[in-house]
N, C-alpha and C positions, 0 to 999 in steps of 0.2 A: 539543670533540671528544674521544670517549675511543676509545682504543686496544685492544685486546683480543686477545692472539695466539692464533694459529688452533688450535694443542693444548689452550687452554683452551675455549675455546666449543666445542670436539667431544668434550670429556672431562670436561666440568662442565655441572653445574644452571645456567642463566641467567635470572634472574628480573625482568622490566622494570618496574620503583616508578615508572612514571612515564607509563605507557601509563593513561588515563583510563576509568575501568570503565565509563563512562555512553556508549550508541551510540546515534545515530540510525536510525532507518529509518523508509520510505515502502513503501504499497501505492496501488494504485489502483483507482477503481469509477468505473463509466460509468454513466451514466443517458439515459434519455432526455430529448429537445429538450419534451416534454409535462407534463415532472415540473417541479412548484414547486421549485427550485433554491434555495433558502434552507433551504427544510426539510429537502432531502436533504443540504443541510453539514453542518446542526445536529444530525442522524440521525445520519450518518457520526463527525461530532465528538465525539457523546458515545457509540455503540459502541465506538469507540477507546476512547476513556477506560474503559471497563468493561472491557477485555480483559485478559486475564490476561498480565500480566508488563509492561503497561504503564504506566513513572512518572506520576505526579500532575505533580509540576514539571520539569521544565518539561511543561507542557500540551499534548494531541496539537492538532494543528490541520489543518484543511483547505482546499486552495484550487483553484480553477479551475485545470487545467495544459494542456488542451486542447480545442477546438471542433472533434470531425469531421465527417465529413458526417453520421453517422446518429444519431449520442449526445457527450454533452460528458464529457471525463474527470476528474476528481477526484483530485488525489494527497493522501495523509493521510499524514501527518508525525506521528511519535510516538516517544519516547526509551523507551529499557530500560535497565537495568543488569547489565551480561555476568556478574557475581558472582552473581545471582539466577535470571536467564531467560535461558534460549536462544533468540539473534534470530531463528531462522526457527522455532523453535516458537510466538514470540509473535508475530511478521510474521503467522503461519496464523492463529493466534488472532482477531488483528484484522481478518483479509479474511472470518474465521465470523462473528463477531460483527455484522462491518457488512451482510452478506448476511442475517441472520438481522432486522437490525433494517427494512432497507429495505422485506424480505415483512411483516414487523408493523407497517410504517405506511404498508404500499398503494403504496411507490415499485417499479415494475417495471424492470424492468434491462430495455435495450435492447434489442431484436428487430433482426436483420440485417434489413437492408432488401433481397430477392431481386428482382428480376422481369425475367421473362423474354417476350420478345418473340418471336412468332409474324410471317410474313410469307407470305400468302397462295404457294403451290406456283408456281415459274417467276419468279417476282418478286426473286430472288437475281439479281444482275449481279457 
């Protein structure tokens, strides 16, 4: 435990040597239930990897995080280093990247599933 009184921490520079420059973050992409599901990890996996501001080591990864009704989700794990890259400029980076690479290899991103039902006039109770 360190101690630190309150005229210094309001009156001085405080610099933390000990806070870890390297951050994780996640986005996510949804596909549909018709898409080859291996292919679009492997997609997703190495557009992460390609994005700007994104570490080599540790390796972005991706895995299944949800089955909804109309599409399956995706969450992509990938590290940065806050010294180098700004997380939510490189978070954007990697949701361009994986969107750009899906349309170049034919994976369509889910279509809401609408439909609307019609019942013949009087047939409402």
């Amino acid at each position: 435990v360190m101690l630190v009184p309150n005229a210094e921490v309001f009156t001085s520079r405080i610099i933390n040597n000990t806070a870890d420059p390297l951050r994780r973050g996640k986005v996510e992409a949804w596909i549909g239930y018709d898409t080859d599901l291996k292919a679009a990890v492997q997609t997703a996996c190495d557009a992460a990897s390609q994005a700007e501001g994104v570490l080599h080591t540790p390796a972005p990864a991706v895995r299944v995080n949800e089955l909804g009704q109309n599409d399956i989700a995706l969450e992509v794990t990938f590290w940065t280093d806050s010294r180098r890259a700004d997380y939510k400029n490189t978070a954007s980076a990697v949701r361009e990247a994986i969107v750009s690479a899906f349309k170049e290899a034919g994976i369509g991103l889910p279509e809401p599933d609408v439909r609307v039902l019609r019942l013949p006039a009087g047939e409402l109770t």
